[in-house]
C-alpha positions as CSV (number, residue, x, y, z in Angstrom):
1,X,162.3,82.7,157.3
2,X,162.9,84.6,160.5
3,X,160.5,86.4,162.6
4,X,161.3,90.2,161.8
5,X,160.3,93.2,163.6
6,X,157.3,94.8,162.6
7,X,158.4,97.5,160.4
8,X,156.3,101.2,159.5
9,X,154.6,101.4,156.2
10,X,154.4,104.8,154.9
11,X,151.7,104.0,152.4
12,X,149.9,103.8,155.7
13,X,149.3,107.3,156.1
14,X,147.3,108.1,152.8
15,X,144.4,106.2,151.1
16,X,145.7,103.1,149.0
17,X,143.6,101.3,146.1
18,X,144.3,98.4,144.3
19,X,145.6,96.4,147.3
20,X,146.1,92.7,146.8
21,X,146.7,90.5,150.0
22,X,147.8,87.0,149.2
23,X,146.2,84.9,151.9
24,X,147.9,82.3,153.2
25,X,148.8,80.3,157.2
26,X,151.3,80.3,159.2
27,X,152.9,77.2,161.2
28,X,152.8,76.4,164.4
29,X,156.7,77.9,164.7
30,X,154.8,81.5,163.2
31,X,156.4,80.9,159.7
32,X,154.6,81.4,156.5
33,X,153.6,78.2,154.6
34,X,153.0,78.1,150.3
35,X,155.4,78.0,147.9
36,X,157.6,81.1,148.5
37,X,158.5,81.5,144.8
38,X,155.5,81.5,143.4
39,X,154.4,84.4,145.9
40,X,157.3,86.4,145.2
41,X,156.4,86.2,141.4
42,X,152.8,87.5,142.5
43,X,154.0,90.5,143.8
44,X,156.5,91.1,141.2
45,X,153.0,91.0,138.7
46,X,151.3,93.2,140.7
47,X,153.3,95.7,141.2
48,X,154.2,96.2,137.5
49,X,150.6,96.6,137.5
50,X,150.1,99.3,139.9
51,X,148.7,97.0,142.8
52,X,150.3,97.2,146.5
53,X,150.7,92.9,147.0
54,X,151.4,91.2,150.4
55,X,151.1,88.0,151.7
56,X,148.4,87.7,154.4
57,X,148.3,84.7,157.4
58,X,145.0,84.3,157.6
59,X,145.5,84.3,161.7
60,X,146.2,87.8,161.3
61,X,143.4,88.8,159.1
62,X,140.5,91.1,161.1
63,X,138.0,92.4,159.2
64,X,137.4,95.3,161.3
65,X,140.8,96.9,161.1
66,X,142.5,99.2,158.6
67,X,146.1,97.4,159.2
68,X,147.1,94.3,159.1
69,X,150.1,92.7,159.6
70,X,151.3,91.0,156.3
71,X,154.4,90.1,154.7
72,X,156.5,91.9,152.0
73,X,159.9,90.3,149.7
74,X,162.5,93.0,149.3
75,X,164.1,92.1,146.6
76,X,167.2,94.0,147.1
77,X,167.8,91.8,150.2
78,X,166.5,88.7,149.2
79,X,164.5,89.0,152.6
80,X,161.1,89.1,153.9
81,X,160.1,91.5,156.2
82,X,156.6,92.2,158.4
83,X,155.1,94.7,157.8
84,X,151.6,96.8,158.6
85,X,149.5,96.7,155.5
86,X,146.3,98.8,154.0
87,X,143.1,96.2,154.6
88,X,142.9,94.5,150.8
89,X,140.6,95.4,148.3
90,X,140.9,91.9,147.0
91,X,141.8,88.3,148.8
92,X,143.2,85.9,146.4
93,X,143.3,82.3,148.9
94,X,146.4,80.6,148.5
95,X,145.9,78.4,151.9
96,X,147.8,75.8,151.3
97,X,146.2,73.2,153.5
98,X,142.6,71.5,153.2
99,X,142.8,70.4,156.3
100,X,143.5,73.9,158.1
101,X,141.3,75.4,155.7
102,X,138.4,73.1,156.7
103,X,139.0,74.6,160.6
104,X,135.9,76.0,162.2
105,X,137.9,79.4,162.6
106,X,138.9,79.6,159.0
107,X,135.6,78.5,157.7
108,X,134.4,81.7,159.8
109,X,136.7,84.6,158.4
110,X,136.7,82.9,154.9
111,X,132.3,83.0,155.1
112,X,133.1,86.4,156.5
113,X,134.8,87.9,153.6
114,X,132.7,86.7,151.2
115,X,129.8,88.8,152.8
116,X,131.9,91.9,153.5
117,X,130.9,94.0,150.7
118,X,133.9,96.2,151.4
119,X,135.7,93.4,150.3
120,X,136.5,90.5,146.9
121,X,137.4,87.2,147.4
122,X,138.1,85.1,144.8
123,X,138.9,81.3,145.1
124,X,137.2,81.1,148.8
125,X,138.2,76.8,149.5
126,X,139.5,74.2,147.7
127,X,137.2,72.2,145.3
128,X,136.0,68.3,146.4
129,X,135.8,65.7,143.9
130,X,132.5,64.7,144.6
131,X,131.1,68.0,144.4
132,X,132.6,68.6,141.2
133,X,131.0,65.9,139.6
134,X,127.8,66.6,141.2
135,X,127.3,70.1,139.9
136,X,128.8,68.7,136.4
137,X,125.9,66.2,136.0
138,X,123.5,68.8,136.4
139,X,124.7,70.4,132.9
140,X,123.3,67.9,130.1
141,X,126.9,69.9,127.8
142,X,129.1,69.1,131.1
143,X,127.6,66.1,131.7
144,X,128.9,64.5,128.7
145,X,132.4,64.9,129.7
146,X,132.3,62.3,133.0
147,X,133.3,59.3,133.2
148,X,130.7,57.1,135.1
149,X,131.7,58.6,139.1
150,X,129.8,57.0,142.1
151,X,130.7,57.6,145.8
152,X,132.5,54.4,147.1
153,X,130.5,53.7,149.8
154,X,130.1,50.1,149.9
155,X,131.8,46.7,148.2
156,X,127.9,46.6,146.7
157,X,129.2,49.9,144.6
158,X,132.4,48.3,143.4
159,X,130.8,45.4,142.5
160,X,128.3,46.7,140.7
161,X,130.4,48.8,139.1
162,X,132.9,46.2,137.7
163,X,130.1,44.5,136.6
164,X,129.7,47.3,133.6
165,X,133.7,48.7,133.5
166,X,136.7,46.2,134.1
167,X,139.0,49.0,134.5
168,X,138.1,51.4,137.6
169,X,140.0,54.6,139.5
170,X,139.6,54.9,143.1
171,X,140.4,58.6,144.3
172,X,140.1,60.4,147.2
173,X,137.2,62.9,147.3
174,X,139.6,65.1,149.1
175,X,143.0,64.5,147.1
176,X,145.6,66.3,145.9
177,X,148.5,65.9,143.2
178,X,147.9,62.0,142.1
179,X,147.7,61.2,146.0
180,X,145.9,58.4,147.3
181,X,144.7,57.1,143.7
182,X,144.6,53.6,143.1
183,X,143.3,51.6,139.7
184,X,141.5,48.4,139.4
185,X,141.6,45.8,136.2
186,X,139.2,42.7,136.1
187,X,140.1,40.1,133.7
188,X,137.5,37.6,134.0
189,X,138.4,33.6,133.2
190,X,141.9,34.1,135.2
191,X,142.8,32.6,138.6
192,X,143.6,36.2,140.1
193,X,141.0,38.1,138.5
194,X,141.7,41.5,140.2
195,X,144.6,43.9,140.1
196,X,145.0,46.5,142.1
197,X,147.6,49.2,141.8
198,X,148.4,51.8,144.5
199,X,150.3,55.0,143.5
200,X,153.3,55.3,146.3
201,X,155.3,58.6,145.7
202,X,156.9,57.8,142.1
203,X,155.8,54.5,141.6
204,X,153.3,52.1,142.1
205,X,152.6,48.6,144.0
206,X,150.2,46.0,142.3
207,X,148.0,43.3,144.0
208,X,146.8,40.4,142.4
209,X,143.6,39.4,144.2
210,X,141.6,35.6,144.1
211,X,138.2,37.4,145.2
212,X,136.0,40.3,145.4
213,X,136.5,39.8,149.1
214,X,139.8,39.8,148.8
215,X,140.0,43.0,146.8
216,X,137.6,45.0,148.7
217,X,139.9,44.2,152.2
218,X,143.0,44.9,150.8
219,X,141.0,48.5,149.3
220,X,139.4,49.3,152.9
221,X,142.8,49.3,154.3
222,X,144.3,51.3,151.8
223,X,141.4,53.7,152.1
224,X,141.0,53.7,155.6
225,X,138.6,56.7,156.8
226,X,139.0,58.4,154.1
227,X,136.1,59.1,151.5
228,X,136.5,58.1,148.2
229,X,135.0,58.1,144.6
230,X,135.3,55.2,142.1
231,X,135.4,56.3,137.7
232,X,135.2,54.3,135.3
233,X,138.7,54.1,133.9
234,X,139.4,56.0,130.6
235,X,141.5,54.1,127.6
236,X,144.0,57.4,127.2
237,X,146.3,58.1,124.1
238,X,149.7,57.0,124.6
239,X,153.1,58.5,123.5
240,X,155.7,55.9,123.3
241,X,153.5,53.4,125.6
242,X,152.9,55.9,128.0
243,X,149.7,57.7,129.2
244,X,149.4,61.7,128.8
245,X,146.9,63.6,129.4
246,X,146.1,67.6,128.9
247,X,146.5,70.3,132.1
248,X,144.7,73.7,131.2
249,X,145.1,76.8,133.4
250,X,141.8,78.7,132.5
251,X,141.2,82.2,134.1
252,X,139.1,85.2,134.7
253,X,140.4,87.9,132.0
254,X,140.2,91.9,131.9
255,X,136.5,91.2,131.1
256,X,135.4,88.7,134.0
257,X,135.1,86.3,131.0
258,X,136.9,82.6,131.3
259,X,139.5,82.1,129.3
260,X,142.0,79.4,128.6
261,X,145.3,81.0,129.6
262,X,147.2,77.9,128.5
263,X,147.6,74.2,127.8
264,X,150.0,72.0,128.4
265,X,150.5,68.2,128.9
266,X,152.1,65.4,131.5
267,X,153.0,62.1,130.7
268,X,152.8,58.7,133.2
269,X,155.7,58.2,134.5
270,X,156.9,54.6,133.6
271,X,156.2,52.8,137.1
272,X,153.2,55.3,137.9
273,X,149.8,55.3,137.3
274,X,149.0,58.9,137.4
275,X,150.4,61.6,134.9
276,X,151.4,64.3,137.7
277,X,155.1,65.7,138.3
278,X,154.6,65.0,141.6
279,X,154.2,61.5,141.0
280,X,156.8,60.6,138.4
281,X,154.9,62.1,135.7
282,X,157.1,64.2,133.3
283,X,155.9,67.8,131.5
284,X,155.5,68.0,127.7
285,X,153.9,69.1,124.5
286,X,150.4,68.8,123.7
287,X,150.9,69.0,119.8
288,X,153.7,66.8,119.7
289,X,151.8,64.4,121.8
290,X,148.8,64.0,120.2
291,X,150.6,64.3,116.8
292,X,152.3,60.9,117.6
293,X,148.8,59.3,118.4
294,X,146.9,60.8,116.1
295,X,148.0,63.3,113.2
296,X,148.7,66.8,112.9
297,X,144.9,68.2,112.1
298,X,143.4,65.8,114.5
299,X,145.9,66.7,117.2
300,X,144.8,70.8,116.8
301,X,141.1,69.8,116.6
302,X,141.2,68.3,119.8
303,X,143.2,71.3,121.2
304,X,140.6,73.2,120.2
305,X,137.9,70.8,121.7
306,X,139.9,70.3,124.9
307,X,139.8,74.1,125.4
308,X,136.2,74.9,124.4
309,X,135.1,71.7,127.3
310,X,137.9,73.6,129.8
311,X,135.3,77.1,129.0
312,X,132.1,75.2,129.2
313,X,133.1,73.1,132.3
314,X,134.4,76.4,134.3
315,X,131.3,78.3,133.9
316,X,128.8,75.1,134.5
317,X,131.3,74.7,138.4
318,X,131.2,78.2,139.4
319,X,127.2,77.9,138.4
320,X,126.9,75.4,140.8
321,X,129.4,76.7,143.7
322,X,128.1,80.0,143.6
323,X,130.4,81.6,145.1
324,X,133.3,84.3,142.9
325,X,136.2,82.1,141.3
326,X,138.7,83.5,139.4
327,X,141.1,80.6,138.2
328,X,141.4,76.5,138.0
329,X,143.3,74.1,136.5
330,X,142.3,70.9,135.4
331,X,142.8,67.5,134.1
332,X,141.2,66.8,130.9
333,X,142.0,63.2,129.2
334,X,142.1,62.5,125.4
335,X,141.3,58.5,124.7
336,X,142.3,56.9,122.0
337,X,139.3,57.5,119.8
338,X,140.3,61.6,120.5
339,X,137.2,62.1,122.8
340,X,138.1,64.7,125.9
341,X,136.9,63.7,128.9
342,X,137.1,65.8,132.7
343,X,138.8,64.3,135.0
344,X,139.4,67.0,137.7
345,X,139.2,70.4,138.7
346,X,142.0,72.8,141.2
347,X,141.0,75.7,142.6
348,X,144.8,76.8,143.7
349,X,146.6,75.6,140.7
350,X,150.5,75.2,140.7
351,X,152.2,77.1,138.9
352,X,152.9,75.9,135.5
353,X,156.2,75.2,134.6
354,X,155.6,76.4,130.7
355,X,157.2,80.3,130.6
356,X,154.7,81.3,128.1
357,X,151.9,80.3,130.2
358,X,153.3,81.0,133.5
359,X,154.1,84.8,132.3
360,X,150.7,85.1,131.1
361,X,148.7,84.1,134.3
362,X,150.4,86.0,136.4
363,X,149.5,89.2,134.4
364,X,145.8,87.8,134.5
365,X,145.6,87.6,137.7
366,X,145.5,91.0,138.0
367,X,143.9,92.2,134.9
368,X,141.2,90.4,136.8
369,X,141.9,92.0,139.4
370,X,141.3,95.2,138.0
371,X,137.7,94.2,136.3
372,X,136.5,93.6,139.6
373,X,137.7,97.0,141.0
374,X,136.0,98.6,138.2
375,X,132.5,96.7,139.6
């Protein structure tokens, strides 16, 4: 994207509602990071739906201006252009980055906005593993969706650990997309009682380990600094030998109410250890799915129970946040006994690849959007 002149905004010069400012960063060459697409699709929505849409670098958000400099798509040009900008009504976050996110500077505007009562955010920071399972447990309905989670703080918590579950994840509190995950089976009675796999990009790497000490070495450099949780490892349902598991896009509707906007499913790749695309995971159909590994009433009934935990499970994590959310996705696995279980939480989904959900949450969006106006 080039770095265009600052063009004049007619709307400028009478009072606009309904503007929608999707915030995002820019890099350190001044160009706009997030997935380009998916923005353009947002403003497309909104406009259908009456809304002025821009995206918004949260370096050039001041609250205590009428104009800001954001950036429009002209879709006649295939371009974007800068432009000055009414202030938002509503801030939907879409900064891609923890990391720049978790800036003392960011942390300031973001805290900002949410006290501004000129102004709605929705989605204020991304969610941390940890926490999510904290403010689950405190729920005895969500509570019963959780694996066993403890913070990996020491080889005493692995160990103990392994001692009641032979099969373990290790994921970073902070992770993203399959990233960083790692699995642990114990087979007592075998000369190398411990493997350990390590998702790379697509595939994954296995170590067969002699000793706890061994293990726990070979895990502290993997992990390095970084925090981590260890869960009990789920038996999932299988398609063809392969591990799937659910994604569910739930959202705010035209009533502020959650709502499952869709469902869909990924499968393990063959080499990986994780179901996401990202990671060599592959998109299909629930039904179909859970069809194979189960039959065709079971498979619906644990639809249905996969998206009445999705509901309860929203509602229990913007409890215990408190703070305004208006969208996740999340992982929710199906064992092989048809029990759902959580696994994790997004508060900036991706977009789904399903057109039937992808047209719907885009609309929803903004039909939440409009409920909040109305408040």
């Amino acid at each position: 994207m080039n770095s265009p002149s600052i063009e004049e905004n007619s709307d400028l010069n009478q009072v606009v509602n309904n503007v929608f400012a999707i915030l995002t960063s820019i890099d350190a060459k001044g160009k706009m990071r997030g997935n380009r697409s998916n923005f353009i699709d947002i403003i497309q929505a909104g406009r259908e739906m009456g809304f002025t849409v821009y995206v918004l670098p949260v370096e050039h958000l001041t609250l205590n201006r009428e104009q800001l400099r954001g950036y429009v798509y002209v879709n006649t040009t295939k371009r974007w252009i800068q432009k000055w900008m009414p202030f938002p009504n509503i801030i939907y976050n879409r900064i891609p980055l923890r990391s720049y996110e978790e800036t003392a500077e960011v942390k300031t505007k973001l805290a900002a906005c949410q006290k501004n009562s000129n102004l709605i955010l929705f989605n204020p920071t991304f969610f941390n593993k940890w926490e999510l399972h904290r403010w689950l447990r405190r729920s005895k309905i969500t509570k019963a969706y959780i694996p066993l989670t403890r913070r990996l703080s020491s080889a005493t918590t692995l160990e103990d650990i392994l001692q009641q579950h032979s099969y373990l994840y290790l994921k970073p509190e902070s992770g993203k997309a399959g990233k960083g995950i790692m699995t642990i089976v114990k087979k007592d009675n075998n000369t190398l009682p411990y493997r350990l796999n390590i998702q790379e990009k697509t595939y994954s790497t296995t170590f067969n380990c002699a000793t706890f000490k061994k293990l726990w070495a070979r895990i502290q450099q993997e992990c390095g600094t970084v925090p981590y949780i260890v869960q009990q490892g789920i038996p999932l349902a299988t398609y063809r030998n392969r591990k799937f598991d659910l994604r569910t896009l739930i959202q705010k509707n035209e009533s502020g109410n959650w709502e499952v906007t869709g469902l869909g499913a990924r499968i393990a790749g063959s080499t990986s250890i994780t179901t996401h695309v990202p990671r060599g995971g592959s998109i299909d159909e629930p039904l179909k799915l859970l069809t194979h590994a189960f039959d065709t009433t079971e498979a619906q009934n644990i639809i249905d129970k996969a998206s009445k935990a999705a509901i309860k499970i929203a509602n229990q994590i913007e409890r215990s946040a408190n703070y305004r959310l208006g969208e996740m996705s999340m992982d929710i696995g199906v064992d092989q006994l048809g029990n759902v279980w959580f696994f994790e939480a997004n508060s900036k989904p991706m977009k789904f690849d399903e057109p039937h959900i992808r047209k719907t949450s885009l609309q929803r969006i903004f039909q939440y959007s409009q409920h909040l106006l109305k408040q």
